[in-house]
OpenMM code with the backbone's topology and positions (N, CA, C; nanometers):
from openmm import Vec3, app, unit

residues = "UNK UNK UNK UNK UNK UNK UNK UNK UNK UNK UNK UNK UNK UNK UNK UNK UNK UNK UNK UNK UNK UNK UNK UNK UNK UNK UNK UNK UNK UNK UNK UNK UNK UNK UNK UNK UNK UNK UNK UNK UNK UNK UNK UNK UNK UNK UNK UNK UNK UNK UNK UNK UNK UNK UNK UNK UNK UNK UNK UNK UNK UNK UNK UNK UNK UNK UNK UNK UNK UNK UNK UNK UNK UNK UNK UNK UNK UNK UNK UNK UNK UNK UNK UNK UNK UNK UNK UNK UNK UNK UNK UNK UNK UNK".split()
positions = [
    Vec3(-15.7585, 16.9619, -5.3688),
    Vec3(-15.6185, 16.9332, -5.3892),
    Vec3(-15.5859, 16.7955, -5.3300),
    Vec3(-15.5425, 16.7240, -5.3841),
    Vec3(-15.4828, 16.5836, -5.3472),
    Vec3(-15.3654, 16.5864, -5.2560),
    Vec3(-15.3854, 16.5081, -5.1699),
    Vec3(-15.2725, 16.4689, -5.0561),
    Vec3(-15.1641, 16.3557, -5.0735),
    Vec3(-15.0441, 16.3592, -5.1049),
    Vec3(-14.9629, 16.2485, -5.1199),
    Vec3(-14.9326, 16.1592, -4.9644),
    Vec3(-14.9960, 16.0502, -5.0494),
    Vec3(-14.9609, 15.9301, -4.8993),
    Vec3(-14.8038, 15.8936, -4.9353),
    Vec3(-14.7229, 15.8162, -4.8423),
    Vec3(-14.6106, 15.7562, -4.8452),
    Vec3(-14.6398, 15.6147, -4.8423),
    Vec3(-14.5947, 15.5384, -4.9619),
    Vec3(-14.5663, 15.4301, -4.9418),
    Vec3(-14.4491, 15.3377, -5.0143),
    Vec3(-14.4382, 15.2244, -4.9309),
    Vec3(-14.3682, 15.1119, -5.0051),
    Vec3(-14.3540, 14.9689, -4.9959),
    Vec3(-14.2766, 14.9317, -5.0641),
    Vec3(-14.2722, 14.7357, -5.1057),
    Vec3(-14.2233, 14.6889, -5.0736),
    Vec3(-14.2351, 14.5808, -4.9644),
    Vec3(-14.1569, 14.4743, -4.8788),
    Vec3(-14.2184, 14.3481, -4.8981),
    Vec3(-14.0810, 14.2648, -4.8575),
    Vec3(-14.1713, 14.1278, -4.8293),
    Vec3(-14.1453, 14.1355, -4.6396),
    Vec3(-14.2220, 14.0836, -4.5988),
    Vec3(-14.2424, 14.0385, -4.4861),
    Vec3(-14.1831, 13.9202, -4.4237),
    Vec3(-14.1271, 13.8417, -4.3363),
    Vec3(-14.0410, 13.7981, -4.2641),
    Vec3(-14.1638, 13.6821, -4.1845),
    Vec3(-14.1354, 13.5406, -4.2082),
    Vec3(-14.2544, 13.4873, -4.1150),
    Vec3(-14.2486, 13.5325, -3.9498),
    Vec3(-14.3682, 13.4777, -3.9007),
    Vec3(-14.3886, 13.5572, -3.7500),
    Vec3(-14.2353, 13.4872, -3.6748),
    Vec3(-14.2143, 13.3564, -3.6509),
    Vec3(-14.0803, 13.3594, -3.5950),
    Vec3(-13.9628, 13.4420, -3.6274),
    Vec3(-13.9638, 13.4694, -3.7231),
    Vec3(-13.8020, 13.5178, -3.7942),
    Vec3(-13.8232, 13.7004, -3.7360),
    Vec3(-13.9590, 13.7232, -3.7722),
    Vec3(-13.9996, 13.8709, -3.7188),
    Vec3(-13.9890, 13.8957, -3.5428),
    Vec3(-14.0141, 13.7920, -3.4445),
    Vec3(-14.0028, 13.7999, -3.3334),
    Vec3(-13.8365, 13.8101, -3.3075),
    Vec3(-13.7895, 13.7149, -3.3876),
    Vec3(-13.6482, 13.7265, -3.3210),
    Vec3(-13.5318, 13.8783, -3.3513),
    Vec3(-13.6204, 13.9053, -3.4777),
    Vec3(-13.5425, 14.0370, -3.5627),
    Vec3(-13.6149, 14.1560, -3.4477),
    Vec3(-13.7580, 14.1451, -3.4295),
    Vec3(-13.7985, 14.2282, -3.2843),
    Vec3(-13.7079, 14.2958, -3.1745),
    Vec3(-13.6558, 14.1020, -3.1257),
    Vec3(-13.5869, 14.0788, -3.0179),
    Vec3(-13.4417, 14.1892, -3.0180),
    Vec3(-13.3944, 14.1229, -3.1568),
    Vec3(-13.2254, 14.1953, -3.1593),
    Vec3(-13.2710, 14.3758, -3.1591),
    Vec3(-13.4033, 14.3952, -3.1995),
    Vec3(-13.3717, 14.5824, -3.1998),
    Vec3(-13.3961, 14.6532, -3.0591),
    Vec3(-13.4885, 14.5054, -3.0432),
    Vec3(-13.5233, 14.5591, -2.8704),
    Vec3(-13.3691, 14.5652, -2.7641),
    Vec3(-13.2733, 14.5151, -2.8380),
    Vec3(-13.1196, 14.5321, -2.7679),
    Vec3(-13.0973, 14.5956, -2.8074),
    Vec3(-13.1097, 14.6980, -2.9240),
    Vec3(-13.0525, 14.8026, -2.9649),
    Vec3(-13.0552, 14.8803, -2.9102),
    Vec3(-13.2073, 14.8877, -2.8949),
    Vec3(-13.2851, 14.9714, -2.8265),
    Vec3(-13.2036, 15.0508, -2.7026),
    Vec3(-13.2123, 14.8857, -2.6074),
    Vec3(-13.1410, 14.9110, -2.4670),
    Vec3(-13.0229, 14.9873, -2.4781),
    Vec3(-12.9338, 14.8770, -2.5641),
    Vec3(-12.7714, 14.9124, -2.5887),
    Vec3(-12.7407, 15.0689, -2.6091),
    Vec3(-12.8148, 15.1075, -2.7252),
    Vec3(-12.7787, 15.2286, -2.7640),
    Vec3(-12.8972, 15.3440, -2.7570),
    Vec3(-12.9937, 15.3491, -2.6815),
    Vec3(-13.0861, 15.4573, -2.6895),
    Vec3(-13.1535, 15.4805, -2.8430),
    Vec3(-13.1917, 15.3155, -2.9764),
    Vec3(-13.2106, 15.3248, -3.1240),
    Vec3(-13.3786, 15.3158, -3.1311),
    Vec3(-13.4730, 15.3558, -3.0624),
    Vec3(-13.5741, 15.3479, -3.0376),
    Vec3(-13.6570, 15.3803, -3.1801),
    Vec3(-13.6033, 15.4423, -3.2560),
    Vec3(-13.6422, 15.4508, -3.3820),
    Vec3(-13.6548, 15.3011, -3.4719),
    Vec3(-13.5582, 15.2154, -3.4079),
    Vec3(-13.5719, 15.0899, -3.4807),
    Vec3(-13.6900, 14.9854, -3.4951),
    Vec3(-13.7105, 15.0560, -3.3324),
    Vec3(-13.8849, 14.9544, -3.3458),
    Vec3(-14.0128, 15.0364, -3.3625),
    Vec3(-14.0213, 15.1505, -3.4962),
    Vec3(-14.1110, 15.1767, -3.5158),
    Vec3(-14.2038, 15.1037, -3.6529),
    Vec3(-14.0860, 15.0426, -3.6939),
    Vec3(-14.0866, 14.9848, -3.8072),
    Vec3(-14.0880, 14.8161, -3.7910),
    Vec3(-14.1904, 14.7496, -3.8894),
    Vec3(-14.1712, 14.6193, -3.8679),
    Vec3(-14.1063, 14.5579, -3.9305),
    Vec3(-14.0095, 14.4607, -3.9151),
    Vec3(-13.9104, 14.3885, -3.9739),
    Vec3(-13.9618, 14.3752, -4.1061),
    Vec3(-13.8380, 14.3848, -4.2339),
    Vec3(-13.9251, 14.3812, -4.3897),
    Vec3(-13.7810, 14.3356, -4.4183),
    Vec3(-13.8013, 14.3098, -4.5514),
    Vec3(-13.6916, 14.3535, -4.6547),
    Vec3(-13.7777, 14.4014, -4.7785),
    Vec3(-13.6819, 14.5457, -4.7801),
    Vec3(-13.7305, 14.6502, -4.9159),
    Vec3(-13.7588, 14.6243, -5.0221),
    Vec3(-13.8255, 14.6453, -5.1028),
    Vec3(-13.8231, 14.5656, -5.2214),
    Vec3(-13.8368, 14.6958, -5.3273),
    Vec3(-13.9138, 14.7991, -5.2377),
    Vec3(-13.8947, 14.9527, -5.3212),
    Vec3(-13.9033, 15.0225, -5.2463),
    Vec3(-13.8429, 15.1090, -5.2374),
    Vec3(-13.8247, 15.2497, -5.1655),
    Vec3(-13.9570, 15.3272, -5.1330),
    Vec3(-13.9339, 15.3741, -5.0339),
    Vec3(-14.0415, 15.4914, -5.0337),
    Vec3(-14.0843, 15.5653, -5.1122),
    Vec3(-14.1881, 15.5889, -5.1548),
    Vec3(-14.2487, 15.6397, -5.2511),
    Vec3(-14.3771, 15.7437, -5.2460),
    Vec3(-14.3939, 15.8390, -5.2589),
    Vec3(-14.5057, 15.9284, -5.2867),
    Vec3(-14.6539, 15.8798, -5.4141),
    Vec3(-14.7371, 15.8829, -5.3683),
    Vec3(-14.8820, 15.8626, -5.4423),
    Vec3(-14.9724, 15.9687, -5.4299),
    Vec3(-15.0292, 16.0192, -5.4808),
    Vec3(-15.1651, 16.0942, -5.4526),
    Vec3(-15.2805, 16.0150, -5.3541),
    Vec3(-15.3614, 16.0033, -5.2777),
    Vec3(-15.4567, 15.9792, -5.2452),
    Vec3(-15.5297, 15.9029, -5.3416),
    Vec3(-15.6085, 15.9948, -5.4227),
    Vec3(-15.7065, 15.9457, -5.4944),
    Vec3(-15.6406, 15.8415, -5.6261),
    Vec3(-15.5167, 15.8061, -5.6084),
    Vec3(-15.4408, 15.7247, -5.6851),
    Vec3(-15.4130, 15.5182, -5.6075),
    Vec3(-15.4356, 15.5593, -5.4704),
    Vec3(-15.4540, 15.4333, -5.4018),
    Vec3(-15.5074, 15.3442, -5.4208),
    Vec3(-15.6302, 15.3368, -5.4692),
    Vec3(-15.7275, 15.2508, -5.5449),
    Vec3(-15.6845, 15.1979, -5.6644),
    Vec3(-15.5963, 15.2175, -5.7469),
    Vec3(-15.5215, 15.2086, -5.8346),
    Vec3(-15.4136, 15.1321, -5.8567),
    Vec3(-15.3057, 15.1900, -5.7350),
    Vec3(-15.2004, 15.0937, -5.6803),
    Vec3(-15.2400, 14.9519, -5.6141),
    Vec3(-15.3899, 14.9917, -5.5557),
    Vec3(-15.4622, 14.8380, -5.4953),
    Vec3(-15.5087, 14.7345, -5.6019),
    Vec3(-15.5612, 14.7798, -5.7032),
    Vec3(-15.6082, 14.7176, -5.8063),
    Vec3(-15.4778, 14.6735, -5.8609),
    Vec3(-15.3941, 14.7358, -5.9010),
    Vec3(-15.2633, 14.6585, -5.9754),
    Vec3(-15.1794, 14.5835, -5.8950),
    Vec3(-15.2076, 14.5367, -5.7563),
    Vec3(-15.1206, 14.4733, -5.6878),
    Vec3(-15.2421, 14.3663, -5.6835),
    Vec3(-15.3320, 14.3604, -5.7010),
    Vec3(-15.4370, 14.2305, -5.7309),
    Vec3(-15.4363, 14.1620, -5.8561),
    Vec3(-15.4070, 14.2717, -5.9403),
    Vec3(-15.3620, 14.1696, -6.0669),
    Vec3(-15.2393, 14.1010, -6.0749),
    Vec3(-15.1273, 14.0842, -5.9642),
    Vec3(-15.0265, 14.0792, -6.0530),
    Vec3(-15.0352, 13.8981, -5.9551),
    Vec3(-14.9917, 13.7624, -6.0393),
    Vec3(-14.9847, 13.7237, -6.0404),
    Vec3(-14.7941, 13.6021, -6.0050),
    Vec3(-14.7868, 13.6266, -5.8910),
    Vec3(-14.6758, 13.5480, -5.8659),
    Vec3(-14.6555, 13.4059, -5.8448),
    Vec3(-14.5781, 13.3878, -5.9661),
    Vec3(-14.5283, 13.2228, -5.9642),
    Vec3(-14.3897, 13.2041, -5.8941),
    Vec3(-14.3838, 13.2261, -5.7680),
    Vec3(-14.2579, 13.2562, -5.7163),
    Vec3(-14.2769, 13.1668, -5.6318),
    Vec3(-14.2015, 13.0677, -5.6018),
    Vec3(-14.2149, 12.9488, -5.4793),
    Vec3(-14.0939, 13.0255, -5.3228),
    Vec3(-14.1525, 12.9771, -5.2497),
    Vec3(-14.0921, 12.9786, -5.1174),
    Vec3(-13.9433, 12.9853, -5.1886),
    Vec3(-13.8790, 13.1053, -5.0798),
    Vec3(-13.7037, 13.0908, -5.0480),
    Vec3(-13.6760, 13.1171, -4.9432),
    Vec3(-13.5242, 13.1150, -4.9224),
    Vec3(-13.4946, 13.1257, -4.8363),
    Vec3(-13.3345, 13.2296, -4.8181),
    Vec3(-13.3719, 13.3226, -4.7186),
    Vec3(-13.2658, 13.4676, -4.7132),
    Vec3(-13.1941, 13.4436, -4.6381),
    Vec3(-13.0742, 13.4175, -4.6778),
    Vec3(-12.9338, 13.4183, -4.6199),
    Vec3(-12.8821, 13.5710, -4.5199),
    Vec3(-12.8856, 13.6168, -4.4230),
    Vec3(-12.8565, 13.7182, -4.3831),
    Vec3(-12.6647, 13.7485, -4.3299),
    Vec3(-12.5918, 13.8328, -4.3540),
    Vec3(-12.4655, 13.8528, -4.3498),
    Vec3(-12.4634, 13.9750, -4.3197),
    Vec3(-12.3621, 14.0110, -4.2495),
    Vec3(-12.3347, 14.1651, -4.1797),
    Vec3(-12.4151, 14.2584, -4.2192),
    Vec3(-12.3721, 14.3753, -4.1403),
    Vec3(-12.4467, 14.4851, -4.1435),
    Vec3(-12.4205, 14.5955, -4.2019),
    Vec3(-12.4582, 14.6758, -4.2474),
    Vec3(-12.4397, 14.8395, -4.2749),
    Vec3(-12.5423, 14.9042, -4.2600),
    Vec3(-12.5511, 15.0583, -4.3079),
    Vec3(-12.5305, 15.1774, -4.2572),
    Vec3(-12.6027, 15.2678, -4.3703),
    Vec3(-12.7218, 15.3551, -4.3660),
    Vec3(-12.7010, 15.4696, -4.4837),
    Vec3(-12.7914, 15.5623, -4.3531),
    Vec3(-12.7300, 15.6971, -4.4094),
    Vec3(-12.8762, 15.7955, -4.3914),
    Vec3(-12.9756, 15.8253, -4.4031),
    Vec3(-13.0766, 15.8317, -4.3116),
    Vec3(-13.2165, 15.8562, -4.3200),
    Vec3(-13.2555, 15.9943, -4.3263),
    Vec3(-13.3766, 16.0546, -4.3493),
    Vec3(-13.4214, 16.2016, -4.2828),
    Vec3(-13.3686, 16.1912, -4.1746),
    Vec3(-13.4089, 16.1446, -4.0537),
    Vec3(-13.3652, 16.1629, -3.9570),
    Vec3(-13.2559, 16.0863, -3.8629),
    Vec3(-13.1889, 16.0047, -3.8813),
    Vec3(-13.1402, 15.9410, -3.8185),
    Vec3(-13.0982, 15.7926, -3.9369),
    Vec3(-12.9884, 15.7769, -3.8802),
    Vec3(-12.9234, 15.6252, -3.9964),
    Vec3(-12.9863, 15.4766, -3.9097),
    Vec3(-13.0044, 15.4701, -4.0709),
    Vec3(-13.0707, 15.3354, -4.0576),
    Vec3(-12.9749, 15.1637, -4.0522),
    Vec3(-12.9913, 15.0941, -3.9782),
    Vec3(-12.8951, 14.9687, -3.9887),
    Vec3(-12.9521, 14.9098, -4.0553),
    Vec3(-12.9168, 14.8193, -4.1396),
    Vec3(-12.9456, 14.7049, -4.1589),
    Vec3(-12.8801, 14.5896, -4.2158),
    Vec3(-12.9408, 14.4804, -4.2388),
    Vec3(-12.8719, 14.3355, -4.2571),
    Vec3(-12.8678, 14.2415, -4.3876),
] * unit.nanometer
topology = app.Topology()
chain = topology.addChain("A")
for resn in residues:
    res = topology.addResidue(resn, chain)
    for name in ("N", "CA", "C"):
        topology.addAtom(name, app.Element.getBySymbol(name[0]), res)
C-alpha cells in the first residue's frame, strides 16, 4: 500500500531577506509564545500543500527537471499582514 507524502511549491527568499524574516518570527516567538512560526522556513507559496503517493515522487522530480524557466530576477514588494486558519493553529503572514 502506498504512503502519501505532503508536499509543496515555494520560492525561497535569498539568505539575507531569510535571516531577517528569521529574525522578526524569532520576536514573535518571544512576544507571543508563536513558536510554531519557526518551524517553517521563510517561503512564499506558490501551491498549497498537497498529497502524493510515495512511489509517485520520482515523477514529480522528473517533471520539475523538465520544466524550463525563462523568468528573470524580481523583486517582492511586502505590505501588511493577515491571518487564515491552519490545522492547528493560524498562520500570519505578509
Amino acid at each position: 500500500m502506498a504512503t502519501d507524502k505532503l508536499y509543496f511549491i515555494a520560492i525561497l527568499p535569498p539568505a539575507e531577506v531569510s535571516a531577517e524574516i528569521t529574525a522578526f518570527k524569532t520576536d514573535m516567538d518571544v512576544l507571543y509564545s508563536s513558536k510554531a512560526a519557526l518551524k517553517s522556513m521563510p517561503h512564499i507559496t506558490l501551491k498549497a500543500p498537497f498529497k502524493l503517493p510515495t512511489e509517485k515522487c520520482g515523477d514529480l522530480l522528473q517533471w520539475f527537471s523538465n520544466l524550463r524557466f525563462g523568468t528573470t530576477p524580481f523583486e517582492q514588494q511586502l505590505k501588511n499582514f493577515g491571518c487564515f486558519d491552519n490545522t492547528h493553529s493560524k498562520v500570519i503572514f505578509c
